[in-house]
Every structure is written in structure tokens, then in C-alpha cells.
C-alpha positions as CSV (number, residue, x, y, z in Angstrom):
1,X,109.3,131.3,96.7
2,X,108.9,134.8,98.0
3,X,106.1,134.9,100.8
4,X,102.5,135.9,99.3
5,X,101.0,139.2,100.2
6,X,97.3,138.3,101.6
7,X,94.7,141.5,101.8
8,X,91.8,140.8,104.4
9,X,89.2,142.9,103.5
10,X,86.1,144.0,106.2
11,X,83.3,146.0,105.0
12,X,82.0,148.2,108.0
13,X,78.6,150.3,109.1
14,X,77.8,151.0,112.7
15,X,80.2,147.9,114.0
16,X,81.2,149.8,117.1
17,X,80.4,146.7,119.3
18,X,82.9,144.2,117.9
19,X,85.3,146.1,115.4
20,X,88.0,146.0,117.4
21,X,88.0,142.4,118.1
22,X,87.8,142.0,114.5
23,X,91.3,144.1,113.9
24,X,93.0,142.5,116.4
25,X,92.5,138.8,115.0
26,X,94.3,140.0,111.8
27,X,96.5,141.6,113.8
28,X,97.3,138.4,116.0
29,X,97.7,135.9,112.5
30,X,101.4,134.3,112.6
31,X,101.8,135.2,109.4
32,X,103.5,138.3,108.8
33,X,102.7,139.4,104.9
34,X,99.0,140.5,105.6
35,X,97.5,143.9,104.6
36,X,94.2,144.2,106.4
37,X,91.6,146.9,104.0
38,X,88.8,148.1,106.1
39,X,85.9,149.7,103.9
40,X,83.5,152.1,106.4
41,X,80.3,153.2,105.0
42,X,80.5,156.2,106.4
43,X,79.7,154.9,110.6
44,X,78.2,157.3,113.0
45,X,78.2,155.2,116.1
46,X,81.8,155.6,116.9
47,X,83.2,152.8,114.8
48,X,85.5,155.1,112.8
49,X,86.6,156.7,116.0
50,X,87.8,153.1,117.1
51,X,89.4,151.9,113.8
52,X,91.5,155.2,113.5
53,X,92.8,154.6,117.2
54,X,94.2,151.3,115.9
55,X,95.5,152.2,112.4
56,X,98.9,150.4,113.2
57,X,97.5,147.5,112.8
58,X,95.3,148.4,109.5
59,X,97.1,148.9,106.1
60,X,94.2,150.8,104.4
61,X,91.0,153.1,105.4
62,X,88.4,154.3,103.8
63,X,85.2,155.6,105.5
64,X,82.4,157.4,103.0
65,X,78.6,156.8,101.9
66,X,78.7,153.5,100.0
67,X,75.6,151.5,98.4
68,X,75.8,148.9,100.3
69,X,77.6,145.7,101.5
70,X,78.5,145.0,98.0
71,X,79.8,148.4,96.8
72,X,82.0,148.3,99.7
73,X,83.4,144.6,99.0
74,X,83.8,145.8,95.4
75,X,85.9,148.6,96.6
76,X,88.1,146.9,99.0
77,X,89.0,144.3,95.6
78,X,89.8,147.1,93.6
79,X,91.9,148.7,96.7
80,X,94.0,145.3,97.6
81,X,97.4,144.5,96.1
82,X,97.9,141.1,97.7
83,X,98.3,138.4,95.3
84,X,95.9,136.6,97.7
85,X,92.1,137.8,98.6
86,X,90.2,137.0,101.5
87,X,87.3,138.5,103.7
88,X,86.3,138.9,107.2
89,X,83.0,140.7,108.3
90,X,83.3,143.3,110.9
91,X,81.6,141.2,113.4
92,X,84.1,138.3,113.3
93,X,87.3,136.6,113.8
94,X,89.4,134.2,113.2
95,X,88.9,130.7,114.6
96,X,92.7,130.7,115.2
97,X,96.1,132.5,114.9
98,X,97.5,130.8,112.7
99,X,94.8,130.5,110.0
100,X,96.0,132.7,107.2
101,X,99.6,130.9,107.2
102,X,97.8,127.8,106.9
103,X,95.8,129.0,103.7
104,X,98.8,130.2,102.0
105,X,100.2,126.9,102.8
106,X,98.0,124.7,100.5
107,X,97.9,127.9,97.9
108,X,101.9,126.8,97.6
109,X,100.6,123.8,95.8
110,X,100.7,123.5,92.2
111,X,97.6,125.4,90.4
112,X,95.7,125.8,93.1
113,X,94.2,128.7,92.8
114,X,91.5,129.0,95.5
115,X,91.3,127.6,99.1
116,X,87.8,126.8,101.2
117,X,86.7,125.4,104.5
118,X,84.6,125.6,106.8
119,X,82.9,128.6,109.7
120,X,81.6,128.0,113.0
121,X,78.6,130.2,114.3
122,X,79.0,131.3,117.7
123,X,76.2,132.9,120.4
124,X,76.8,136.4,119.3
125,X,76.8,137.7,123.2
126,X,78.7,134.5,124.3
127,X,81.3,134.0,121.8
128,X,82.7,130.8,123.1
129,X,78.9,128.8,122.8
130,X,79.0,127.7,119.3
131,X,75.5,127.3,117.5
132,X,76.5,125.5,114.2
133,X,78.9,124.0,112.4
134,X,79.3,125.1,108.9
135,X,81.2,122.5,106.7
136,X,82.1,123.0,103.0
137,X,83.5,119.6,103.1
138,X,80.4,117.6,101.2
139,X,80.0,120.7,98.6
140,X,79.7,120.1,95.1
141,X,79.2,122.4,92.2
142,X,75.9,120.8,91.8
143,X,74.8,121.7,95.3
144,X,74.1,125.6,93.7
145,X,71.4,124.4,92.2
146,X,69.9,123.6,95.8
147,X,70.9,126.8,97.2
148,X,73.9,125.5,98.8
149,X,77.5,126.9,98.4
150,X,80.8,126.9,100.7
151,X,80.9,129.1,103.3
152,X,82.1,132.2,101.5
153,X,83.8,134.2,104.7
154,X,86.3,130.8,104.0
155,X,86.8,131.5,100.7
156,X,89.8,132.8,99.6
157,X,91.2,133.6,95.7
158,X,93.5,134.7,93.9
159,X,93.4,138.4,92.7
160,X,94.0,137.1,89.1
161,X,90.7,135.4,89.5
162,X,89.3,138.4,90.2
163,X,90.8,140.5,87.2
164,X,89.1,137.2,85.3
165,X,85.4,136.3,86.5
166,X,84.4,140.2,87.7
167,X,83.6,141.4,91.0
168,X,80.2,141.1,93.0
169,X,77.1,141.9,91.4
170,X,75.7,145.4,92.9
171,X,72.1,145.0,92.2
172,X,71.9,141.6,94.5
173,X,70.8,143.1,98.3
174,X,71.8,139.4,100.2
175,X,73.0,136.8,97.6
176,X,75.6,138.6,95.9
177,X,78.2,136.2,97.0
178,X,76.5,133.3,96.4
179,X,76.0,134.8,92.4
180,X,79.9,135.3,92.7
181,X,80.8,131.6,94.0
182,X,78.9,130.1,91.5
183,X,80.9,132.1,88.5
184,X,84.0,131.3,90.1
185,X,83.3,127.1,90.4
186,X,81.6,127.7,86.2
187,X,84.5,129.5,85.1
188,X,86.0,126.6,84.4
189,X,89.3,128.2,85.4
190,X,88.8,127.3,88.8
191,X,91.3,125.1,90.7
192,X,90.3,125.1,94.5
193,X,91.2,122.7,97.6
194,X,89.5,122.6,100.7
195,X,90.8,122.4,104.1
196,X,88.6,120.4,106.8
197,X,88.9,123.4,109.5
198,X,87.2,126.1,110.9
199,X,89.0,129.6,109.4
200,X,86.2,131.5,111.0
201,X,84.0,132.5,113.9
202,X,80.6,134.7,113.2
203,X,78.4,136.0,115.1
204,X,74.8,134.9,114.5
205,X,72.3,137.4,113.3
206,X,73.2,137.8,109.8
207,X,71.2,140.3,107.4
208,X,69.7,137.2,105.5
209,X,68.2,135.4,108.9
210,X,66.6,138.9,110.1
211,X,63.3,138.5,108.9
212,X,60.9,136.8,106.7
213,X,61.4,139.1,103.7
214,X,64.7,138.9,103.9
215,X,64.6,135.1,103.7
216,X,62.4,135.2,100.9
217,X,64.6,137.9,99.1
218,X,67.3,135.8,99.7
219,X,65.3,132.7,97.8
220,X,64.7,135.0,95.1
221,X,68.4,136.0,94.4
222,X,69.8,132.3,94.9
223,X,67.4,131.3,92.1
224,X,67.8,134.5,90.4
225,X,71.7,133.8,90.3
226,X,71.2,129.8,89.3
227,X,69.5,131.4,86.1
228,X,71.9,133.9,85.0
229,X,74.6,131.5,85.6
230,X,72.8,128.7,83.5
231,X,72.3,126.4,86.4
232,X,68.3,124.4,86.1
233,X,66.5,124.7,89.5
234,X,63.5,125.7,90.8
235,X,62.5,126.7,94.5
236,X,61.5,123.6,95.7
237,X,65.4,123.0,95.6
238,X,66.0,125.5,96.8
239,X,63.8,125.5,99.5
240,X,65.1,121.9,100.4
241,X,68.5,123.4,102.1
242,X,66.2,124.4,105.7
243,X,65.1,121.0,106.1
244,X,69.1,119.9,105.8
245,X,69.6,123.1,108.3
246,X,67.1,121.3,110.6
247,X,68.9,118.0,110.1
248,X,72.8,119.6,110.8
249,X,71.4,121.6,114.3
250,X,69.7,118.7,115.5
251,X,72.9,117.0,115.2
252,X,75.6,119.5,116.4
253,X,73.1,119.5,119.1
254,X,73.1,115.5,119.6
255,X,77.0,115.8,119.7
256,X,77.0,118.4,122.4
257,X,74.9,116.6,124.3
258,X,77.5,113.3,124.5
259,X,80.1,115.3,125.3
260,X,78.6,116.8,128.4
């Protein structure tokens, strides 16, 4: 079997700070068939400046306005021609080098047609202190009805999927991948295997923990995308999911402190 072309896609804006690190943990995977897209909405802080100085190691560009973090994931889709799609925000990395051989790996077996794990959140200005631990592993598809989903910078799908389900919904501001998980898992179609590993390292500070709204926007999309997607819930479920946040950090907390 001829080796699978994998495109990484990053959506940037104003990622000055930690784009580069980004580029150079695609650039350091072991395996070789990767085409890394970076869609730029048009940075002024210097960001486009740094990714141009390391376009040997980026297979596709393109900096212009954009409406928004979706627009620009819906671009980089329609941009790839990997067989395989994955993506990586411009503010993190990968967990190890030799991630994206091992998720071609279990694509090589038969049907699958999806492949999931799990993300670890690091200290954003002390990247080796990690805050949480996000597994996938317990995830069912009845978990969307409580909000909860598998850590989507881990997911990775075939283009075909793509071309089947749609792309991300543009009129969702936080939740749009959420909406998109859970039309991949109703399709139907959907044949996915999970690894038990870390594929990814973010930085805390994400747009849907910045403030209260947001968090309450982000309520209001989840249940928003249950409905579309024919899924009963209500936002006591959903609201349920921070008290199992409280429950994971107090543990990941417990564990660190018995390793000491």
C-alpha cells in the first residue's frame, strides 16, 4: 500500500508568540508524506513575517481577512489533497515525533475510517507543567447529549468523510466542532478507533474558557448543535460536564502529588 498523504491544517491570527514552534513539530514528525496548510487571517503582529521565513517546511499559505476560526478551517479542507485530515492550532504541538506515523498506522486497518485520542493541556508559559489530561477513552456517542465529545485537535478523518457529512458550520462562534463531531459519529458511516495516547499538547487559554459569556455561548451552541442533530438534552446535561471537570483536576492533581 502506497504511503497516505496526511494535510495538517493550522488556522492562524496574531500567533507571533508560538507559530514557529507549531511549524516545527510538523516539521519534526517521522513520517515523511505530510503536507502542513497554514490558513492566516490576515496577522499584523509579525506572524506572517515568521511563517514566510520557514516556508520550506510549509506546503501551502494563505494569509487574507477570513470570518473567523471556522471560515479558515473550512478553507484549509477545501485546500488539502491528503487522503487523511488532521488539525493543529497555531499555539500547539505535537506530544511526540512520531505521532502522525502512528495515526496512519491504525488508519491501515480495515474500514477504519477515523482515528481519536486523547490531548494534554500544558501551562501556557511553562510548556512542560501539564494542567490536564484530556482522555477520549470513556467517550460514547451518547456523551453529546452531555456536552461531552473527543478531543477534536485528536481527531483525524478521512477527506472522503468530508466530501460526505459537510464541513464546519460558519454561523457557530465556539462550538462548531463539537456540531461537526457529532454529524460525523450520526452519520452512520462512521468507522473510528481510538488510540489511548496523547497526540497533542495545548496551551491553556482557549477562546471558550476566556470569559463568562463565552462559556455561556458555548452552552448555547452545544445544545444548539444536540438539537439540529436530533440528539434530546437539556442544559442541566449539559451543565453536568464542569462538575466531571472538577472531579478529573482534582485527580490529575492527586496523581501528581504521589509522584512527587
Amino acid at each position: 500500500m502506497s504511503k497516505l498523504l496526511v494535510s495538517i491544517i493550522t488556522v492562524s491570527f496574531n500567533s507571533a508568540d508560538t507559530i514557529a514552534d507549531t511549524i516545527r513539530s510538523v516539521a519534526s514528525q517521522t513520517y515523511s508524506r505530510i503536507e502542513h496548510i497554514i490558513i492566516d487571517g490576515a496577522s499584523d503582529d509579525g506572524t506572517v513575517e515568521i511563517i514566510r521565513s520557514m516556508m520550506p517546511y510549509v506546503s501551502r499559505f494563505i494569509t487574507e481577512p477570513d470570518y473567523g476560526l471556522y471560515n479558515g478551517m473550512n478553507k484549509g479542507i477545501m485546500t488539502a489533497t491528503g487522503e487523511i485530515i488532521g488539525f493543529l492550532n497555531s499555539d500547539d504541538v505535537f506530544s511526540d515525533n512520531n505521532i502522525i506515523q502512528t495515526i496512519v498506522d491504525a488508519f491501515a486497518v480495515n474500514e477504519v475510517n477515523a482515528v481519536y485520542g486523547d490531548v494534554i493541556y500544558v501551562d501556557p508559559d511553562k510548556s512542560q507543567k501539564v494542567v490536564r489530561y484530556y482522555s477520549s477513552g470513556h467517550f460514547q456517542p451518547g456523551d453529546f447529549k452531555y456536552g461531552f465529545m473527543p478531543a477534536h485537535p485528536s481527531f483525524y478523518a478521512r477527506k472522503s468523510m468530508y466530501d460526505l457529512i459537510g464541513f464546519f458550520k460558519e454561523d457557530y462562534k465556539i462550538a462548531a466542532d463539537f456540531e461537526m463531531l457529532v454529524r460525523f459519529f450520526k452519520c452512520g458511516l462512521l468507522k473510528p478507533k481510538y488510540l489511548p495516547m496523547p497526540f497533542v499538547k495545548m496551551r491553556t487559554g482557549g477562546i471558550s474558557n476566556s470569559s463568562v459569556k463565552n462559556r455561556l455561548l458555548i452552552n448555547k451552541e452545544i445544545l444548539r448543535a444536540c438539537k439540529e442533530n436530533g440528539i434530546e438534552t437539556n442544559y442541566l446535561n449539559i451543565l453536568l460536564r464542569y462538575f466531571y471537570k472538577i472531579f478529573e483536576f482534582s485527580r490529575m492533581q492527586k496523581n501528581v502529588k504521589l509522584h512527587k
